[in-house]
Every structure is written in C-alpha cells, then in structure tokens.
N, C-alpha and C positions, 0 to 999 in steps of 0.2 A: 976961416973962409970955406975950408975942403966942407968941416962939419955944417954951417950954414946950407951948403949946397945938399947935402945927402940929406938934411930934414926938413927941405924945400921937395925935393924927389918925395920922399913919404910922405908928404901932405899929399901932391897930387895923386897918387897914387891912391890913398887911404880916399879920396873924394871922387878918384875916374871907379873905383870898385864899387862904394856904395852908391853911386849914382847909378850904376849897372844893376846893381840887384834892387835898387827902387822902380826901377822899368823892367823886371823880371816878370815876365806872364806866370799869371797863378791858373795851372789846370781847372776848370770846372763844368758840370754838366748844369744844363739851362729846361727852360717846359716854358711853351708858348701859352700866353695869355690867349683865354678862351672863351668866346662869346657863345650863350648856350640862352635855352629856354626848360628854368624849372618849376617842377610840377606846381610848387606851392602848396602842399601836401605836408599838414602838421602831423608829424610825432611827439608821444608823451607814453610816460610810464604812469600806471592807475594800479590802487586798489580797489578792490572789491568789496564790498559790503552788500547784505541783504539789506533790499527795502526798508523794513523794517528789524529790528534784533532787541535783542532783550536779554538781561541777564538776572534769572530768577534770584532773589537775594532774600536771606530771611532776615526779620524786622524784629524777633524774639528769641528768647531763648527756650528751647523745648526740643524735646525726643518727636522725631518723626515716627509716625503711626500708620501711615498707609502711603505708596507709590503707586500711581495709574498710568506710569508710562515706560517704553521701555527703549535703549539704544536707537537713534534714529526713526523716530515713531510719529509720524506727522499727526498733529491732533487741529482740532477746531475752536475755534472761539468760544471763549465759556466753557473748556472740557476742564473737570478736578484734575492739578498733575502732582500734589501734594498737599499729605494733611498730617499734621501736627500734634500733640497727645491736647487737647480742648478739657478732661474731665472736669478738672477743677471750675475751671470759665462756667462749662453746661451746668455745675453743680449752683456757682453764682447764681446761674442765669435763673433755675428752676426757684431758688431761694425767692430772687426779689422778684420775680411772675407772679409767685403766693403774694407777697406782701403790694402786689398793684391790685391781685385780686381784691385781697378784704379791702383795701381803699376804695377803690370803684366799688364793692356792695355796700359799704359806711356810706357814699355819697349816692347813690340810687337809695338808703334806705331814708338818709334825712331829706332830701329834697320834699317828698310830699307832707314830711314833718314840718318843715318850715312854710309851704301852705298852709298848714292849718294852725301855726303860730306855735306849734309844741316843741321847737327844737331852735335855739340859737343860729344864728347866721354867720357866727363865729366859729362852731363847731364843724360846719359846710366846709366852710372856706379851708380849716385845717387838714379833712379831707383832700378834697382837691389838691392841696399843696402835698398832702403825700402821693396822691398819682402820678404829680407831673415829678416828681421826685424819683419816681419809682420806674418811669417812662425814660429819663433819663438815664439809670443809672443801667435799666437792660440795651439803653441803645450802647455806652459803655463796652458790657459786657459782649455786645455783639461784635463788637469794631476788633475787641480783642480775641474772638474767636476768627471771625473772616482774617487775620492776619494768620494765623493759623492751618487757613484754606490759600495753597495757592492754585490760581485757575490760567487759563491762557487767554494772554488780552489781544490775542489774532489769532488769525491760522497761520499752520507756519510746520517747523520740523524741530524737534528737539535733540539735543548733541546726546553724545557720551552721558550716560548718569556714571557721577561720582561720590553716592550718597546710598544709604542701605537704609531699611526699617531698622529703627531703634537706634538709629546714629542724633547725635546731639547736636542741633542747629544751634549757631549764635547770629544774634546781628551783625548784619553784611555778609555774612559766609555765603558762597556762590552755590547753588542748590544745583540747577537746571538753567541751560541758555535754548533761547528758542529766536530761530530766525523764520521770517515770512521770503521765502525764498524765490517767489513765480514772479517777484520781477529784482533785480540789482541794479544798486548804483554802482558809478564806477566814479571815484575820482582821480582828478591828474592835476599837474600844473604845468603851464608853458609860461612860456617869456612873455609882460606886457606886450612887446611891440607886436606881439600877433593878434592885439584885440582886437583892430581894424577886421581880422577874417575870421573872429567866433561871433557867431549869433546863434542864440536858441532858435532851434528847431532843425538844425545842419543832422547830416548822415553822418553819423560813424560809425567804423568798424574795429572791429578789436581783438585781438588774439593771444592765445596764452602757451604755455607751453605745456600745458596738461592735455591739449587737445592741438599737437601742431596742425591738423590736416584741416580745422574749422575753424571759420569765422563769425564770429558773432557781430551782429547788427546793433545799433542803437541808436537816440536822437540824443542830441545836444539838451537839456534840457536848461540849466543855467550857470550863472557865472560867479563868481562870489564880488561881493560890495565894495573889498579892500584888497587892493596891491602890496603883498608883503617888501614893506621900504628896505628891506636888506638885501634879499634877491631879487627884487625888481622881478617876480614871480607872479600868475593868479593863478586860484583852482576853478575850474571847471567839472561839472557831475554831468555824466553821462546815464539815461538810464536801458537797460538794456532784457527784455522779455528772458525768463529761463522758464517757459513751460517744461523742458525736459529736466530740468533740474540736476544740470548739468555742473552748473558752475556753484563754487562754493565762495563762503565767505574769506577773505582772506588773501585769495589767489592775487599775486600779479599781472597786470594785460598788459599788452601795449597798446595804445592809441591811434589810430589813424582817422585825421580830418580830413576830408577833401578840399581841396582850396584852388584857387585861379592858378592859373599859369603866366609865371611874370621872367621875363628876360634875366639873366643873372652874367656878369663875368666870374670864371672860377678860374683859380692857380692849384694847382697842388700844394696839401699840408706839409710837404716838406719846405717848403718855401717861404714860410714864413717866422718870423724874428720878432719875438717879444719882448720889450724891454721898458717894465716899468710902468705897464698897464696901456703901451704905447705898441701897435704894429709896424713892422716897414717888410721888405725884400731888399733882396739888390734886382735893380733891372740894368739891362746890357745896353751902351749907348754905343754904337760904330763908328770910328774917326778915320782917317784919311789911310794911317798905315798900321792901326790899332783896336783893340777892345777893350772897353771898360767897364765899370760899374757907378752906379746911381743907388746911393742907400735913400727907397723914397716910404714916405709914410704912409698906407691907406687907413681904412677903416673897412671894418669885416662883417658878414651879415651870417647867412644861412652857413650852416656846414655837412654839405651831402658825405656821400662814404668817400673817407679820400681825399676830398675836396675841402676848398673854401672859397666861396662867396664874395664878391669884393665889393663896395658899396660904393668908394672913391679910390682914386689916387692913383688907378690903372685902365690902360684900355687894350681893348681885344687883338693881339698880335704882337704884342711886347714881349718879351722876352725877360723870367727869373731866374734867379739861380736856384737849384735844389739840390747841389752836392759840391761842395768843396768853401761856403760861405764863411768857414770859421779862420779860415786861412786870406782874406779878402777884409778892405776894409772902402769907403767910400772912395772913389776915386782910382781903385784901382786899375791895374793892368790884367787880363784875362785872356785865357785861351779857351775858348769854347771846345769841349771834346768829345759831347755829345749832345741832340738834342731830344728830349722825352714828347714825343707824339700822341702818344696814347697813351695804355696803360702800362708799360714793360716797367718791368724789377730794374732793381739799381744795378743786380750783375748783369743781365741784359745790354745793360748802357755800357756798365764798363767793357763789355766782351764784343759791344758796337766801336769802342773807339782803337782798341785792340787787332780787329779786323780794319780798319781802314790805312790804307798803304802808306 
C-alpha cells in the first residue's frame, strides 16, 4: 500500500512538471508584416556579345603567305585579312585557261566551216563541250583559291592574331575572330511570370563592372519563342549603341527594366521556413494571459535585398518570428523579446531586449 502511494506521488509529479514545461515560453524576436509599394523594376544578369562576330576558320590545309592585319585593327568589309600559299591552284588555273583557249579558237574556227558545209557538226559540238568543260573546271579552280583568300564579311575589329606567315593552317583551325562592335546584344533571362511586363521596345539600362561610374542605354528589342520547361526561364536580347567602343564581347551586365509600381507585403528573409518546396512562418496570435504561434503557409513572389514579397497567406501588421523559430513548434508558447522595425542587426535586438528593465 506504502509503495502504491509513492508511485501515485511520481506520477503526479512526473505529469504537474511536464505540463509546466509544455507551457514554458520560448524567448523569440518578431518584424512586423509590412505593407509597401515596389518599384517593379526587373533585374537580370546578360552577356554581351557583338552584333555581329565571326570566327575566321580555315577550310584547307595550306601555309599561310601573307597577313593584312594586325592586333586589334579595325578593317572594312571586303578588306584581304589572309592569304594562303595558292601556287599550285594559279598553276591549275593558268593550265586549263590555255586549254578553254584552244577550245573557244577550235569553235570560232569551225563555225563559218560548218556554213559552208566543210566541217562536220559533230566536230562543233565536241568543241563546245570542251569549253564548257574547261569553264567548269577554272570555276573549280577558283572556289579553291578564294578559300584560300580570307576577307571580312563586315566591318568590325579584329582580336589578338595567333598565327604567323608560314604557319600551317588545317581545317577548322581558328585563324582570326572579327566582331562588328558599334552596336551589341545583350542577353538575359528572367522568370516567365514577368512576361506580362516585357514588351519590345521598353528602356533599358545596363551596367558592368568594368565601367562602375556608367551606364549604358538600350531597347528591348525581342523575346525568344520558348520557355525553357526546367527553369520556367525566357531570354530576352537587349540591343545597346557602343559608338565608343567601349564595351567588349564577353563582358557581364546587369539588367535593369523599368516596370510599373505595384503594392507588395514584404517580411524579412529571415522569416522564412522551407520545407519541401512548401513556404510558411510562424505568426504571433495574442490570447487572454499568453503568446503563441501559428505555423501558416504563404506563397512568395519578388525578393528585394533582405526582403521577401508575400503573394498570400499574410497581411500587413502581423507579426513573424525571425529569431528563435528552431526552438518553437506550431502552437506554441512565446515570449516576444524584441520587435524588428526597421532595419537593425540581430545584435541590435538582442542588446534591445537586454536593456529593457
């Protein structure tokens, strides 16, 4: 009977404690849900590319013989900017010229012979068929001299040469790149859901970090046809004037669209709880002699610096947790011990709740 009664005391005991620490307030610091108006103002990361670029490639094998250009050398449409060793091709060439000649004087001499009935019309004919034989084989000969000439199929600037007189070209070996530089694209990609606010012909500005002090201008000019289905992604080309010929191929910009200004509620990124491709917070509910927590779900849009965007699920004056969440579960018990107004650090807060009496 004595032992019944002392493991009756333990029970209650073991159930008046943990009921006491399942109503323990869990310290933590809160940030007021906050009703704002953002710019709407797209960013994106772009590459640079020239308008047009090109990369000289050789189509033969052969010794280069002459270079017309030199490190960074802007040339013009139709300038020679490489030629090729040709002798053997010119020797072709000189060869079957002779043999279209005597065909064309054979067919200039029989023609007036076949007027006057002294020469077969089958002899004619076998002429001719050597001209156009011969017509053929220098157009031939020519196709594989002109691959031999390379020239410039725009204006534009040429790179670095990395090739000397007398070095040995093979097909596909990169000779010379030449870009048309006095205007660039610029591409990017943003998120589908901002089609609604791209249209060709929008302002944009752009900046890099080879020039922090300037900004470069440009229009929208188009959007591409397909949504990449993985990242739910699109590109967009920007193109953008370099009369100074400032910007190169290659460079990084960043993006900036101008866009409308739409209302937004933002929480702080500390605030928020992913779990599983799923968002929530805890928000703070006030009861009679208590504080607790609400684990609620939203959905997330924009992400300014610091910030996030909230779509659903919250509205402006609520109250989330942003420091002590990992110790808290829905439902809980909470002692509020700071709240974040603005911008202040976490030790800020702590050194706020610290000072309070």
């Amino acid at each position: 009977m004595k032992n019944l009664k002392i493991t009756l005391c333990l029970l209650l005991l073991f159930v008046f404690t943990h009921t006491a620490l399942a109503q323990q307030a869990n310290p933590v610091i809160v940030a007021l849900v906050k009703a704002t108006t953002l710019s709407g103002n797209i960013q994106a990361l772009g590459d640079l590319q020239a308008i047009n670029n090109v990369n000289l490639t050789s189509q033969v094998t052969d010794y280069i013989t002459e270079i017309y250009f030199e490190d960074g050398q802007r040339v013009s449409k139709g300038d020679t900017l490489i030629v090729m060793d040709t002798a053997d091709e010119q020797a072709l060439l000189a060869e079957e010229q002779a043999r279209l000649d005597e065909a064309q004087r054979q067919v200039n001499r029989l023609n007036p012979l076949i007027e006057k009935m002294a020469a077969s019309r089958s002899a004619l004919d076998t002429q001719k068929s050597l001209v156009a034989i011969s017509k053929a084989r220098i157009q031939g000969i020519q196709t594989a001299i002109d691959k031999r000439t390379m020239t410039a199929p725009f204006d534009g600037v040429v790179g670095l040469r990395q090739i000397s007189v007398g070095s040995l070209a093979q097909p596909g070996m990169q000779l010379a790149t030449l870009d048309q530089d006095s205007q660039m694209k610029l591409d990017f990609t943003v998120s589908a859901d901002q089609l609604s606010q791209l249209q060709p012909g929008l302002s944009v500005s752009a900046t890099t970090t080879a020039y922090p002090d300037k900004t470069f201008t440009g229009t929208l000019v188009s959007l591409d046809s397909r949504v990449n289905p993985v990242t739910r992604m699109i590109r967009g080309r920007v193109i953008i004037d370099n009369q100074d010929f400032l910007l190169k191929t290659g460079l990084l910009m960043r993006v900036n669209i101008a866009g409308e200004e739409k209302p937004a509620i933002l929480i702080p990124e500390e605030a928020l709880i992913s779990e599983g491709g799923q968002h929530y917070v805890f928000v703070t509910e006030q009861h009679d002699d208590r504080t607790s927590v609400r684990k609620q779900a939203i959905k997330i849009g924009d992400r300014p610096e610091g910030q996030i965007a909230v779509v659903s699920g919250l509205e402006a004056g609520q109250q989330v947790v942003i420091h002590g969440a990992l110790r808290i579960h829905d439902g809980s018990t909470v002692t509020i011990t700071a709240v974040k107004k603005a911008d202040e650090r976490l030790t800020e807060l702590l050194q706020q709740n610290r000072s309070e009496p």
